[in-house]
Backbone as a ProteinNet text record, in pm:
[ID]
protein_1_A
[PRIMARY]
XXXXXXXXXXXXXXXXXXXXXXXXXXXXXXXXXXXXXXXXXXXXXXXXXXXXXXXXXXXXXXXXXXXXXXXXXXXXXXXXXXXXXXXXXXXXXXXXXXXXXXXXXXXXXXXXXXXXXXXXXXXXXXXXXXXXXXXXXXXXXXXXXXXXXXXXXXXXXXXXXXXXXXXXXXXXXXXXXXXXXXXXXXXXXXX
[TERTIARY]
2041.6	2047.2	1982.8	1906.9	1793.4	1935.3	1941.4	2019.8	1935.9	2059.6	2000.8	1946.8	1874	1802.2	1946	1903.5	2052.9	1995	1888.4	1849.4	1775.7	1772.9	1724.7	1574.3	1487.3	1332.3	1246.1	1275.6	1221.6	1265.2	1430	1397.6	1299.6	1323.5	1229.5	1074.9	1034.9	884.3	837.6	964.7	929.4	926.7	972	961.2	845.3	847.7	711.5	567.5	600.7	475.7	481.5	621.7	610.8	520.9	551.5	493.9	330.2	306	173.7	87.5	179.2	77.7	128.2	183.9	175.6	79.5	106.1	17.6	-132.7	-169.2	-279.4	-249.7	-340.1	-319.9	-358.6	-443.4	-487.8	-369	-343.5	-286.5	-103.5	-79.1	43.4	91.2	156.1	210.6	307.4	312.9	409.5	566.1	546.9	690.4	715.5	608.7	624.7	693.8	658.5	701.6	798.3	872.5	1005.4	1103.4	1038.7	1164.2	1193.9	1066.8	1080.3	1116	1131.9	1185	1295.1	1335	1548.4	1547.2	1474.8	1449.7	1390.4	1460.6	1391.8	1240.7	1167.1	1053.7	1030.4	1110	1115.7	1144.3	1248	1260.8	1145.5	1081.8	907.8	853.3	813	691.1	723.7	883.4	977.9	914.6	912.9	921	826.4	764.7	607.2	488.3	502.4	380.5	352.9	199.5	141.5	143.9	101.5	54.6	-22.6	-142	-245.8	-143.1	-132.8	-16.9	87.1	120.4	228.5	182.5	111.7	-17.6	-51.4	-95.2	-181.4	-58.9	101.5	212.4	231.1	212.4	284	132.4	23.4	-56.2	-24.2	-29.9	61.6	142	249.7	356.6	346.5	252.7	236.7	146.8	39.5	-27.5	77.2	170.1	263.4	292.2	400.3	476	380.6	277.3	180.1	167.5	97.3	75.1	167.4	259.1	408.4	413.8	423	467.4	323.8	219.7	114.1	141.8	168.3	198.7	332.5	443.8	556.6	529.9	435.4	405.1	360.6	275.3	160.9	250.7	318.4	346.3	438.6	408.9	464.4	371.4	315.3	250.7	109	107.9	20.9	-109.7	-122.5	-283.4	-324.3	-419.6	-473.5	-526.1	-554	-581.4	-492.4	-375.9	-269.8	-194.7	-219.1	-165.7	-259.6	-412.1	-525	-481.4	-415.2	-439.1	-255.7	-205.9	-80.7	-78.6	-176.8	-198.9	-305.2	-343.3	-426.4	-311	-213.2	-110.1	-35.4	-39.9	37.8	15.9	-152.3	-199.1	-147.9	-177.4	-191.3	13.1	93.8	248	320.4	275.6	384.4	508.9	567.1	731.9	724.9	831.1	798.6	867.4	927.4	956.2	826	742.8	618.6	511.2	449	318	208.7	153.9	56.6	-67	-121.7	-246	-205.5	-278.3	-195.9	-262	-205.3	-219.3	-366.8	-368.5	-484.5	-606.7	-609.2	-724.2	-724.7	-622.4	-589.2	-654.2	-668.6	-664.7	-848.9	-864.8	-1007.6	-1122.2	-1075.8	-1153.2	-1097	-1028.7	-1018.2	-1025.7	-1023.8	-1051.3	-1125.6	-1192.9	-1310.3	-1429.6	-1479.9	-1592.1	-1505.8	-1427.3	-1378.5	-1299.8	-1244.6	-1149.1	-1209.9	-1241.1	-1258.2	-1145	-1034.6	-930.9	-826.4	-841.2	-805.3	-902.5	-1028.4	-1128.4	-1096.2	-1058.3	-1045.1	-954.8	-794.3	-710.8	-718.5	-769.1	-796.3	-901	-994.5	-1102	-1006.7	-904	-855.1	-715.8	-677.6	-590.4	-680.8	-755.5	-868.8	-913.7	-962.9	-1007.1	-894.4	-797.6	-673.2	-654.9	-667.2	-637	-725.9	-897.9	-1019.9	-967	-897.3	-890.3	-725.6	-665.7	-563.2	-606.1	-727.4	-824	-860	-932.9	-1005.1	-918.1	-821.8	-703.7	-723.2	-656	-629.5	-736.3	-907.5	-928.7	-1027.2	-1002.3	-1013.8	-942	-782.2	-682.6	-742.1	-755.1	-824.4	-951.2	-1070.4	-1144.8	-1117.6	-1002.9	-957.2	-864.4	-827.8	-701.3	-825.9	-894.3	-1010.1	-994.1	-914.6	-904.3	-998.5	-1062.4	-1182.4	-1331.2	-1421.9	-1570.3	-1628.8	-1683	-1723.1	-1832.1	-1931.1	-2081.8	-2065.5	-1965	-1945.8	-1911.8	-1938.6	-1905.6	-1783.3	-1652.2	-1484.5	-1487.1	-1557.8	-1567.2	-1614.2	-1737.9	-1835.4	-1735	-1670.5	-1612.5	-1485.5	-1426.5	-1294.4	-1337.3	-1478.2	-1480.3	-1509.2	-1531.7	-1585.7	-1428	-1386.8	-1205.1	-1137.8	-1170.7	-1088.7	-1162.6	-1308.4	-1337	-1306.1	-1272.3	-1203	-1049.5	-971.4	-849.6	-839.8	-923.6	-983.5	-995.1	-1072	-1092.3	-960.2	-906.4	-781	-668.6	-649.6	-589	-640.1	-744.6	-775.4	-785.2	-778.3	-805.9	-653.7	-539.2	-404.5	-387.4	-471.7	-427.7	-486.7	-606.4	-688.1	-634.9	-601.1	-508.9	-450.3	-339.2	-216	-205.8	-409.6	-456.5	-400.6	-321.7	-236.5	-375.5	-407.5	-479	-604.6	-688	-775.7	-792.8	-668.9	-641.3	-649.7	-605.3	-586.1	-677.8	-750.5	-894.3	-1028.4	-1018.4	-1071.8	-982.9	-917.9	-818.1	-837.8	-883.8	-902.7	-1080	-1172.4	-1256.7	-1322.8	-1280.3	-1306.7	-1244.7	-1114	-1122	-1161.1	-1239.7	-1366.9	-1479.8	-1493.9	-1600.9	-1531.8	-1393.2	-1380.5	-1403.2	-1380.7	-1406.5	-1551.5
2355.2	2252.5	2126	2055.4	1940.3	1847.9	1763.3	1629	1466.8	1429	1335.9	1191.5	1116.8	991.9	932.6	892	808	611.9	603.3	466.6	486.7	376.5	343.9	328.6	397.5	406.8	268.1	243.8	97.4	-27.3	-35.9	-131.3	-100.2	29.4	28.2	17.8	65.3	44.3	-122.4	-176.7	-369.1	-394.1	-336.8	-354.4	-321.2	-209.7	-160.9	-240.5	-292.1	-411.6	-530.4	-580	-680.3	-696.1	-575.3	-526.1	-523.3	-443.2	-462.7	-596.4	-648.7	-776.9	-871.3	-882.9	-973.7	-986.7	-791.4	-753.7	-668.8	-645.4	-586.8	-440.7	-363.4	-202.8	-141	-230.4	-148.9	-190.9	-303.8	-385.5	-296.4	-258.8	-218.1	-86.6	-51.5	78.2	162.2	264.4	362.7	322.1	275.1	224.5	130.6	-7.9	-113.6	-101.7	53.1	60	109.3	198.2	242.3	149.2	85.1	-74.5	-139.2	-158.6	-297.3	-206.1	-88.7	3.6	13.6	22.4	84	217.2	289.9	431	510.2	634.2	747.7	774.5	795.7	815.1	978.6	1052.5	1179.3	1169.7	1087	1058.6	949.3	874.7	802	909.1	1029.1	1129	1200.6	1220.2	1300.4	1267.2	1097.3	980.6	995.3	924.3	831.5	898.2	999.9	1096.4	992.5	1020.6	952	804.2	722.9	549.9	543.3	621.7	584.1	610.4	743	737.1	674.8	598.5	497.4	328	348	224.3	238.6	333.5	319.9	334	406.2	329.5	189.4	159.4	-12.9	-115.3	-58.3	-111.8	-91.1	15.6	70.3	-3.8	-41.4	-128.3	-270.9	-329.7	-464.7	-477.1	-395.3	-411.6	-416.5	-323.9	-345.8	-447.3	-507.5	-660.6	-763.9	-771	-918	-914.5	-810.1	-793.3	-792.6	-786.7	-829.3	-950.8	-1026.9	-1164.5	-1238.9	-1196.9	-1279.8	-1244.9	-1133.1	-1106.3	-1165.7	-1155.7	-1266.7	-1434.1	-1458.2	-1571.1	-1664.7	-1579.1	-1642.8	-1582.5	-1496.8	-1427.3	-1538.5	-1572.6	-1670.3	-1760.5	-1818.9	-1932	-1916.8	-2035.1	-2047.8	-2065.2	-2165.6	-2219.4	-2111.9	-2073.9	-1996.1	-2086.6	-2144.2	-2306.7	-2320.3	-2332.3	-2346	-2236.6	-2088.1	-1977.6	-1924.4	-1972.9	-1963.6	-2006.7	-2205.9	-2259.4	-2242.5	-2166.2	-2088.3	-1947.4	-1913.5	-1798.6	-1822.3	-1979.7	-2016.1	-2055.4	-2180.6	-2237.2	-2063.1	-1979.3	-1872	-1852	-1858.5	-1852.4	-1936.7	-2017.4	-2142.8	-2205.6	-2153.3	-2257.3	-2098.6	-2029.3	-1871.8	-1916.9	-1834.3	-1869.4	-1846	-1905.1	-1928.4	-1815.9	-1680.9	-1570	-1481.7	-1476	-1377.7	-1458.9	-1380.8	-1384.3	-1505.7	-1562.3	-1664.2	-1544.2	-1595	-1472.4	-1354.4	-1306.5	-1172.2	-1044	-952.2	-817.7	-772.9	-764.6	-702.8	-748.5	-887.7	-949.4	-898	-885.6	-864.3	-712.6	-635.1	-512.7	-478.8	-576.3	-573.3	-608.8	-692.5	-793.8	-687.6	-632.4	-524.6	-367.3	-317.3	-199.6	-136	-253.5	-165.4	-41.2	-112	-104.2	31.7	36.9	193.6	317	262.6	359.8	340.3	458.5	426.7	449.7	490.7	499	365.8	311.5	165.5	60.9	110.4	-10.6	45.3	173.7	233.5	131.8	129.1	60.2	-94.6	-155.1	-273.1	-319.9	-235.9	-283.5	-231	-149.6	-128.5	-232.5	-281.1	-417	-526.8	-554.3	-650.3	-641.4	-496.9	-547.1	-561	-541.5	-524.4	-700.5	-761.9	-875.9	-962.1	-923.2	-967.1	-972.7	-795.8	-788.7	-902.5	-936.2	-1068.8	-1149.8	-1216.6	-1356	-1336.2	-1177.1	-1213.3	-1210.7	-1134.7	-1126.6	-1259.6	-1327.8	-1506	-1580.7	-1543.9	-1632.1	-1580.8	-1437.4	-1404.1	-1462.8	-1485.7	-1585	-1679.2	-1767.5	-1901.8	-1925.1	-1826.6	-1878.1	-1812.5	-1735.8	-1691.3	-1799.7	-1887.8	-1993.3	-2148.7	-2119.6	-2239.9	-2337.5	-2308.4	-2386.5	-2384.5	-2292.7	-2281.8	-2228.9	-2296.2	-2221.3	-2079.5	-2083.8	-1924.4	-1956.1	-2015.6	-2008.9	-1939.2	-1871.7	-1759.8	-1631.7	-1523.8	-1370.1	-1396.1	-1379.6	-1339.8	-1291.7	-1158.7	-1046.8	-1122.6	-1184.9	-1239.5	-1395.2	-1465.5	-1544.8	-1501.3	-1384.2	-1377.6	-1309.2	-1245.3	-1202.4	-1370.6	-1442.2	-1570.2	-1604.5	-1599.3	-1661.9	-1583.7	-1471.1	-1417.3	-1423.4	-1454.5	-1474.6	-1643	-1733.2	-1799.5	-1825.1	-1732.3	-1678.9	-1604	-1545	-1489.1	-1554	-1631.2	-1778.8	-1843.6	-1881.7	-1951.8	-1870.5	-1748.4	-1685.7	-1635.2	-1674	-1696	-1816.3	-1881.5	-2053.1	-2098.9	-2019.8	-2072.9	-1994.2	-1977.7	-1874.4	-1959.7	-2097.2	-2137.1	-2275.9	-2306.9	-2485.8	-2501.6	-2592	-2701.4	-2780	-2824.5	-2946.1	-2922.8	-2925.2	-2919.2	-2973.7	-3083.3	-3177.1	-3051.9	-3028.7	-2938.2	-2808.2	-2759.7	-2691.4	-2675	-2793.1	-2808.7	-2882	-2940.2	-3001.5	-2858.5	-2744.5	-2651.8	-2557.6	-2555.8	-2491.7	-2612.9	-2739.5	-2856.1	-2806.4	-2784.6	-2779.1	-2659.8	-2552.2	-2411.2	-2438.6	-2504.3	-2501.3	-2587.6	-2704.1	-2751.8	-2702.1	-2559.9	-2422.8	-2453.8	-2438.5	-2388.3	-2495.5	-2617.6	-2723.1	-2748.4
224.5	123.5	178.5	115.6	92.1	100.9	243.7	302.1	171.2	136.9	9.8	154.1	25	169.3	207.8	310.1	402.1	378.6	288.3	279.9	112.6	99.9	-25.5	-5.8	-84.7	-99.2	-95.8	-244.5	-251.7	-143.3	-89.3	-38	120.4	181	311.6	281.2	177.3	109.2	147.3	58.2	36.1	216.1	295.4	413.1	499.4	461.2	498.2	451.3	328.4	304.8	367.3	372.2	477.3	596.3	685.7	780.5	757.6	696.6	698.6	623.2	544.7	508.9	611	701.3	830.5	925.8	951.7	1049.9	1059.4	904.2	873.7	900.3	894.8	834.5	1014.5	1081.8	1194.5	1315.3	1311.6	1409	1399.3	1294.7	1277	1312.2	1437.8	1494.5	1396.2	1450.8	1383.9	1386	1544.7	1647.1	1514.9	1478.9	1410.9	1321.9	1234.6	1079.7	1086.5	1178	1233.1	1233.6	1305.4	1359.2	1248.3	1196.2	1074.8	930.5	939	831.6	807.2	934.7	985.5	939.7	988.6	961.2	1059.7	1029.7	1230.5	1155.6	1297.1	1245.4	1171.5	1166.2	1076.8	942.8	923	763.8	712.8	793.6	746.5	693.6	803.8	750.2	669.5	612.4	515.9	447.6	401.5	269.7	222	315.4	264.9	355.1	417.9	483.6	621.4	631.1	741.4	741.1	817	798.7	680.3	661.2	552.1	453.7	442.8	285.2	280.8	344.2	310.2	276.8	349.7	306.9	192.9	94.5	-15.2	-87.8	-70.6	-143.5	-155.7	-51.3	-14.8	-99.4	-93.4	-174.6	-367	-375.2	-521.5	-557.5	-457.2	-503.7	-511.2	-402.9	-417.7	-549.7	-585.3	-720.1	-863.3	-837.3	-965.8	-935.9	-816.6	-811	-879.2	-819.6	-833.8	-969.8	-1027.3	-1181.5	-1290.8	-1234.1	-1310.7	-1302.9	-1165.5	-1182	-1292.6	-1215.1	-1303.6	-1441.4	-1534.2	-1675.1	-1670.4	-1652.1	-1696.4	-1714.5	-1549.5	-1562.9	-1698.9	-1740	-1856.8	-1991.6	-1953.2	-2146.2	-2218.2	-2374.8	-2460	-2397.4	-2389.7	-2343	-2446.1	-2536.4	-2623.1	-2623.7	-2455.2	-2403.2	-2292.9	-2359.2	-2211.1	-2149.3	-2182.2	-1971.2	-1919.1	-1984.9	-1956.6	-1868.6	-1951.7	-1854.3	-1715.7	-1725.1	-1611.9	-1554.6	-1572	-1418.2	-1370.7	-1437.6	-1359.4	-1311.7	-1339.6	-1240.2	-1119.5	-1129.6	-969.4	-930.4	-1001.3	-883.1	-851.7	-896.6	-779.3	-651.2	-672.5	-526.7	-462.8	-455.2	-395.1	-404.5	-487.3	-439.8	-429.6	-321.7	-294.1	-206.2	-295.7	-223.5	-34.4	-64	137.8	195	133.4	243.2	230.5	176.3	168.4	263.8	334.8	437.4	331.4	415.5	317.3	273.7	198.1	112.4	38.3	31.1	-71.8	31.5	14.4	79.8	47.7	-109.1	-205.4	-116.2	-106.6	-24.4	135.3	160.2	336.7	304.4	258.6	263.4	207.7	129.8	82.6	185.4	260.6	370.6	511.2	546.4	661.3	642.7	538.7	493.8	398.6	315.2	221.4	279.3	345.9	432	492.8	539.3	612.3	563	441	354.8	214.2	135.1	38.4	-59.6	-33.6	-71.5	-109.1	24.9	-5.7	-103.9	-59.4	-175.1	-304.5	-322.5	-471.3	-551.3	-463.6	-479.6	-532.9	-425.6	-448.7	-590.1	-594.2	-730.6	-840.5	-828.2	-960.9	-978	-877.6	-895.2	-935.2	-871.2	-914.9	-1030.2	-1091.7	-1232.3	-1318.6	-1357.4	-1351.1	-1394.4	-1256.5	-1305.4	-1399.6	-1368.8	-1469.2	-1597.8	-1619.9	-1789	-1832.1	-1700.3	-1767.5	-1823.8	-1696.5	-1733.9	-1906.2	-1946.9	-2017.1	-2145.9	-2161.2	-2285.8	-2257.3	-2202.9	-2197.1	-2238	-2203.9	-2253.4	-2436.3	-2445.9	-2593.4	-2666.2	-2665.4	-2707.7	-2749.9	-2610.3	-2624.8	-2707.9	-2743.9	-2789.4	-2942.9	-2959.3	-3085	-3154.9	-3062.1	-3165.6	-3140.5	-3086.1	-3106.6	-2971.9	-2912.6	-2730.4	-2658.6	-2685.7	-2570.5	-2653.1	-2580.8	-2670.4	-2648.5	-2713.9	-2730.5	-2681	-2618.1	-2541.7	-2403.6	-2406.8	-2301.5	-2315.8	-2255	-2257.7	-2173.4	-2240.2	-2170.9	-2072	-2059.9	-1931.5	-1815.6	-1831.3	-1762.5	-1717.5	-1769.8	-1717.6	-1694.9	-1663.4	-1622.5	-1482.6	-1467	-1337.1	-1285.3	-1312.1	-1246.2	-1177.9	-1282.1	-1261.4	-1158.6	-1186.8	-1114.5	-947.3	-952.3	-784.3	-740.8	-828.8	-817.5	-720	-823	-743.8	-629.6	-603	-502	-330.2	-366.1	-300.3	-235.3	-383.9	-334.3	-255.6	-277.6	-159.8	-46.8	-18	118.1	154.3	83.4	102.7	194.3	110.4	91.6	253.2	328.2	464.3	564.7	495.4	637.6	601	513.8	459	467.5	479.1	378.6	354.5	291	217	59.8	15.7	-129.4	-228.2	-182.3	-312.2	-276.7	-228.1	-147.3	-290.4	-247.7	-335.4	-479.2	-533.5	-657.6	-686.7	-633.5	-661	-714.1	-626.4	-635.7	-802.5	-799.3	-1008	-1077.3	-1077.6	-1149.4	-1171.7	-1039.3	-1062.6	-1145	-1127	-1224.5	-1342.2	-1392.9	-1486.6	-1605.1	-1542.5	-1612.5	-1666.8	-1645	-1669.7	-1815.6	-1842.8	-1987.4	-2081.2	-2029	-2143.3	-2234.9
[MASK]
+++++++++++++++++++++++++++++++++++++++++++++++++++++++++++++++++++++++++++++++++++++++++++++++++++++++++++++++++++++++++++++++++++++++++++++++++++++++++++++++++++++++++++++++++++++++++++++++

């Protein structure tokens, strides 16, 4: 008979991302994900398989989290300028128990180029977030907030390398005005 888990899934997962968005995907041992798991390393390879396959979970999961908070963030909210430049202050005001930057980027900038598994990941969180920008700003140029002398698609990938930016920005700063000088300045594009 199949022994039921002796730990709860999700929370060693949220741990396991910890881990690697601290320490990046190469830098991070087996020993690491053991320790910082609270789990034998037999019930890891039970769980979540090898490092890579637990990685492209812990990527899975941080793509749902983020994309949740950014869709709660903005939903009911009438101005899409309004819901844009709150999905830049995310970047840029992250709660203070999470690693500065976002994973998605940590993982794009150290592993595209070598996994295509992980770049798979990442461009489909990424566009993911494009098609937020652009619902938001179809809205906007549907209730008359914003002009239409632009293609949506074409300016939500803009936006979204925008945001982009700012979470890597939010990893080499803690010029605040810096910051918000740069979501003041993109979103002068829409006026």
């Amino acid at each position: 008979m199949a022994r039921s888990k002796e730990f709860d899934v999700d929370n060693v997962l949220r741990k396991a991302m910890m881990i690697f968005w601290q320490q990046g995907y190469e830098k991070t041992s087996m020993q690491d994900l053991v320790s910082g798991m609270g789990i034998h390393k037999r019930s890891m390879y039970d769980t979540f398989g090898d490092k890579h396959t637990l990685y492209m979970k812990v990527i899975d999961r941080y793509a749902e989290i983020f994309s949740s908070k950014m869709e709660n963030r903005v939903e009911g909210l009438s101005s899409a300028k309004e819901a844009i430049r709150l999905l830049f202050e995310m970047a840029v005001l992250r709660e203070e128990i999470e690693p500065k930057g976002c994973l998605l980027v940590n993982t794009a900038v150290e592993l595209s180029n070598l996994d295509p598994d992980a770049a798979a990941k990442v461009n489909d969180a990424f566009l993911n977030t494009e098609r937020l920008f652009e619902r938001l700003l179809r809205h906007g140029q549907e209730s008359g907030e914003l002009k239409r002398s632009y293609e949506p698609a074409d300016m939500a990938a803009y936006l979204h390398n925008v945001l982009v930016g700012l979470r890597v920005m939010v990893k080499t700063t803690q010029d605040r005005g810096k910051l918000q000088n740069i979501i003041d300045t993109a979103l002068k594009v829409l006026d």
